[in-house]
C-alpha positions, 0 to 999 in steps of 0.5 A: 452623808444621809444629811448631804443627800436629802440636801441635795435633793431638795436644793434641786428642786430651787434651781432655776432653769438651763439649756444645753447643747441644742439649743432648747431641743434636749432630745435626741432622735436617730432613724437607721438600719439595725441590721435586718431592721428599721428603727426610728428612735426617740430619747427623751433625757431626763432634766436632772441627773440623776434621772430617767430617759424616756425612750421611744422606738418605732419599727418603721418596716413591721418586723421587730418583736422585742429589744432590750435597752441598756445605759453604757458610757461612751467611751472611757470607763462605763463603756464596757460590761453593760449591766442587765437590760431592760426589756421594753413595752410593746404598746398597743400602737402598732409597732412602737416599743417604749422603756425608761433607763435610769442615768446617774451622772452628766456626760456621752451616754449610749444606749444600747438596743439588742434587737429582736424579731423574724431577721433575727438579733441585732444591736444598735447604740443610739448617743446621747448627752446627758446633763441636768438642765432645768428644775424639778419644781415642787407640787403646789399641793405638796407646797400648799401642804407643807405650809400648813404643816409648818403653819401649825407647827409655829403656833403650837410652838408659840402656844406651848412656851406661852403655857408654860411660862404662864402656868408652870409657876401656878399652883394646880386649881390655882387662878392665873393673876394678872402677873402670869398673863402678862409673862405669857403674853411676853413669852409668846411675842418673843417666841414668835419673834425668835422664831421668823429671826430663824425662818428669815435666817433658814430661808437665806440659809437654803437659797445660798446653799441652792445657788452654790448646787446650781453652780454644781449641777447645772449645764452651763454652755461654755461663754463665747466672745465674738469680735470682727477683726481686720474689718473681715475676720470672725474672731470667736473666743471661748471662756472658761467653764466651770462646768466642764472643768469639774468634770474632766474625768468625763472627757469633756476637755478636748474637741474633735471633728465633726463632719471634718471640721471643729466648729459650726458656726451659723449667723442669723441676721435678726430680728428678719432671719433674712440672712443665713451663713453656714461656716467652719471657723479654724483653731488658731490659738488655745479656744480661739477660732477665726474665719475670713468672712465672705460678702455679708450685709450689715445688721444684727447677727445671732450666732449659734456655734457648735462644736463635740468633746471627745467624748462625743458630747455636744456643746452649742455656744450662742452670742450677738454681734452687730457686723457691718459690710463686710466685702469678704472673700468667695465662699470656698469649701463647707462654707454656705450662704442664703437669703430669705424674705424677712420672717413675718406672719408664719404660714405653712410652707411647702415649697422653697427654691435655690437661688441657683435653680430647682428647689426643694419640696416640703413633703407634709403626709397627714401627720399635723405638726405638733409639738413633743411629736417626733416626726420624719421631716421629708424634703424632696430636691427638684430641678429646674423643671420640678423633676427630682435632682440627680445632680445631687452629692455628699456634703460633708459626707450626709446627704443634706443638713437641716437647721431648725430655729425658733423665731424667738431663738429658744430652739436651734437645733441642727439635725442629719438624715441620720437624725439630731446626734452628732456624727462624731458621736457615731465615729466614736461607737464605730471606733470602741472594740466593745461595740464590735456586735453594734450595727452602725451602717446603712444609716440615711443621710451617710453618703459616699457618692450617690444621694437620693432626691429625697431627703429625710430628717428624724425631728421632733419640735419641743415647743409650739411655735413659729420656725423657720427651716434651713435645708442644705443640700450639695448640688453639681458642687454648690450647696444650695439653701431652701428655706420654709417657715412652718408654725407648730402647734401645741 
């Protein structure tokens, strides 16, 4: 058992790397009300599982004192009897709280934060997904050492066999003969001989055994294949995911709805990102969706499709298609589209219009956009007249959606005013009798009717870079699209 361990911690440490579900964007970020409170929480899952998630809240109306932090399932077993939590570390900054949690296995997390301060207890439970996605590679100064040792270890061995085959048939005080060098010398080659047959053997030994843990333990996005059929219909199969197949006791078979629909699709006319197409394929056969496309321009098209599992966790599927013109059909219902100027020489946007009139304003404040900086992206909607919107509405039931994509296409990221966590995540709190004390209301972005002409999204870039920003908004029954390209600093 111990041998099987040791094992698999180090063949770890040889797995190349691999993304998951946002694209690129592994952490997760959640603004909203916790009862009396304001909180703006950052969680930074961990690369491998087993591992430690790095959390980040910050009270963003100064009137928190304490909150204790613990790991609980989702839904299904683990979602229940909540071990002892941890409390977090007030740090010097003003009103930031940090802690870590340990995770031992992939699948839907929450993390569960019993708030404390001048407006009494509250609790909050903030959805994650965890999966190992990327390696931990060894320290060049333990590597640098570890080949010493073994360097050393290889000629001692070498130097030992030698004696011994050349002295051990000697007499004490006796001269060695010319006979007991040659012997030695022969033992010394064939020692050494032997012994790079057994590293070459050992080393191909481990990088097997690494390959068949990475097949183990590393998220692999479920394949996609696309196609156009009947000259106007998307057609986008899933495969089969090893995966996900391994571990169905985590609910990881079923999808549910998000936002009231089973897939999001997004095209992105590449290389100019000039083209941007928001749409809801159906279920139409076993992992097979299909949607009538509208008017789309011909061209290379990214495709970034997500969909949630039942147990809330998040997979984005990508691939390439290359569509021609395509006549299609009106937009009807969730479905949107927007054009862009091509994407060259990124500079600092601030402001975008719809194509319909008005616009959107990029509220920038002093805080630089940097990198691994969580940060409060703020849009304010105007009319034509540059005043603020009050034609706006609910689309999909949040007050805006914003799409995030890095130039090279290493981050996609789809995030809500509530922050980047599925809102199907969220129901699925909402809806677990355990989580009957947990406060899930009064988040931003979640509108019944009314929306404010500004806009905010909890974000943080993980890379620096060049972006390009989709803002989506519903205006007098039309959703409307403002662009902006913004370059990330380290």
């Amino acid at each position: 058992m111990k041998r099987s361990l040791v094992l698999a911690f180090f063949s770890i440490l040889l797995l190349p790397h691999s993304c998951m579900a946002h694209v690129g964007s592994p952490d997760v970020f959640y603004e909203g009300k916790v009862g009396p409170y304001h909180l703006f929480v950052m969680v930074r899952t961990p690369a491998m599982i087993p591992g430690i998630a790095e959390i980040e809240a910050r009270s963003l109306d100064g009137n928190v004192s304490a909150i204790d932090i613990v790991p609980l399932r989702i839904v299904g077993e683990g979602s229940t009897n909540a071990p002892p939590p941890d409390r977090m570390k007030r740090s010097t900054e003003a009103n930031l709280f940090t802690g870590r949690l340990w995770l031992t296995e992939s699948g839907s997390y929450q993390v569960r934060m019993e708030v404390f301060g001048a407006g009494g207890e509250a609790e909050l439970a903030v959805p994650i997904a965890a999966a190992a996605r990327s390696t931990l590679p060894m320290q060049k100064a333990l590597g640098a050492l570890l080949l010493v040792l073994m360097s050393v270890l290889v000629l001692a061995l070498i130097s030992i066999l030698g004696a011994a085959v050349r002295e051990s048939q000697v007499e004490p005080g006796a001269a060695l003969s010319q006979a007991h060098l040659r012997r030695g010398r022969v033992a010394m080659v064939v020692t050494a001989a032997v012994v790079v047959v057994i590293l070459f053997l050992g080393n191909w030994w481990w990088n097997a055994t690494a390959a068949t843990r990475k097949d183990l333990m590393l998220y692999k996005r479920p394949p996609v294949e696309v196609s156009l059929a009947n000259g106007d219909t998307l057609v986008l199969k899933m495969g089969f995911s090893a995966w996900h197949d391994r571990r169905k006791p985590l609910l990881l078979d079923k999808i549910i709805p998000d936002h009231g629909h089973l897939m999001h699709a997004f095209l992105l006319r590449m290389p100019e990102m000039d083209r941007f197409y928001h749409l809801h394929p159906g279920l139409t056969e076993q992992d097979t969706f299909t949607e009538r496309l509208p008017a789309v321009s011909r061209g290379d098209y990214q495709i970034f499709a997500d969909i949630v599992r039942e147990a809330g966790f998040a997979d984005t599927m990508t691939a390439r298609i290359t569509l021609p013109e395509v006549a299609g059909q009106a937009l009807s219902g969730d479905d949107s589209f927007a054009r862009a100027t091509p994407m060259a020489n990124t500079k600092q946007e601030t402001a975008a219009s719809f194509e319909d009139g008005g616009g959107a304003e990029w509220v920038l404040g002093s805080q630089p956009i940097r990198a691994q900086t969580a940060m409060l992206l703020r849009f304010k909607i105007v009319d034509q007249e540059r005043k603020p919107a009050t034609d706006l509405e609910p689309y999909m039931g949040m007050a805006g959606h914003l799409v995030i994509v890095k130039k090279d296409l290493s981050v996609f990221a789809h995030v809500h005013p509530s922050g980047s966590v599925p809102m199907a995540a969220i129901l699925l709190l909402q809806k677990n009798p355990a989580n009957s004390r947990v406060t899930m209301d009064n988040m931003p972005g979640m509108a019944a009717t009314a929306v404010p002409s500004e806009v905010t999204f909890p974000y943080g870039f993980p890379q620096p870079g060049e972006y390009r920003l989709f803002v989506q908004v519903k205006c007098a029954g039309k959703v409307e699209t403002a662009v902006f390209d913004t370059n990330v600093a380290p």
